[in-house]
Structures are given as structure tokens and as C-alpha cells.
N, C-alpha and C positions, 0 to 999 in steps of 0.2 A: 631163594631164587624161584622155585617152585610156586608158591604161596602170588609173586610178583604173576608169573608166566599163568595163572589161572586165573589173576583179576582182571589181566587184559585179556585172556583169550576169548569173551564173549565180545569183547569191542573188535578185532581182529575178526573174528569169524563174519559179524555183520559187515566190515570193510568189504571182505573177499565174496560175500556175497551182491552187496552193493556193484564192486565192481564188475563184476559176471555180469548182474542183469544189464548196467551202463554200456557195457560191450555189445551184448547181445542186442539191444532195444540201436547201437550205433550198426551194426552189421546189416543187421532188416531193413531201416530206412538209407544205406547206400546200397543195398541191393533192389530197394524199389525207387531210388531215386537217379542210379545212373545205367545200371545194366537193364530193368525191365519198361524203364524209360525206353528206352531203344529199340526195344522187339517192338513195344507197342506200335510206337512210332512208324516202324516197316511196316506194322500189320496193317495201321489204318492209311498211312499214304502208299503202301505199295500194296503186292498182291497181286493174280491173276484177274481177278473183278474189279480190282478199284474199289478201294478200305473207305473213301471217302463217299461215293456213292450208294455204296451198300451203307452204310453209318447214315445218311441223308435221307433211305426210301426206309418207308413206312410199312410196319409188319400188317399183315394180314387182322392179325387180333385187335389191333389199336385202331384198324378201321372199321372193323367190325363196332367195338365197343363207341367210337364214335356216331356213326350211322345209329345206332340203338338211342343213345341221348337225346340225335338230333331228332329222333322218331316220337322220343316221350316228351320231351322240349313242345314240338308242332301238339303233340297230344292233349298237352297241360292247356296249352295255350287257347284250345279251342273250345 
């Protein structure tokens, strides 16, 4: 009996590990697919500013770095 219960226990052991990570990899994606689905969601359509305007205007850096290309762009060109 013994001899049986040691030839399976590496195939057993791989199961319980299998299923663990299967669990775990199922847990993360319904925790990013229904519950932080939904905070998002309030962050970007609700909010004291308006999630959707703030997500629409343009950071300071990106205009910056815009302005600079359009600066070496006119440069190249002349």
C-alpha cells in the first residue's frame, strides 16, 4: 500500500499545486474584472472634477514635449 501511495504522490502533489495556482490566476482576474471594474468606473465618470475631463486635458509634460518637436520639426525643416 505504501509503495502504491508514493508512486502517486508526485502526480497528487503536482494536482494540488496546479489547482492552487488555477484558483489563484481565477481569483485576480474576478477581482480585476468585476469589483475594480467598478471603483474605476466611479473614478473616471464620477468625482468632484469630472474623471472624464481630467482623463481628456492634457498634462503639462506632453505639451511641453510636444512644443519641443514642433520646435525641431520647424528647425529641420529650414
Amino acid at each position: 500500500m505504501k509503495m502504491r501511495v508514493m508512486a502517486y504522490w508526485k502526480i497528487v502533489m503536482l494536482r494540488l499545486v496546479d489547482n492552487l495556482a488555477l484558483h489563484l490566476l481565477t481569483s485576480m482576474k474576478n477581482l480585476v474584472n468585476e469589483e475594480m471594474e467598478a471603483e474605476v468606473f466611479k473614478e473616471f465618470m464620477g468625482g468632484n472634477r469630472g474623471g472624464l475631463e481630467r482623463f481628456l486635458e492634457e498634462s503639462t509634460v506632453v505639451a511641453n514635449k510636444r512644443e519641443k518637436r514642433k520646435n525641431l520639426k520647424m528647425f529641420l525643416l529650414k
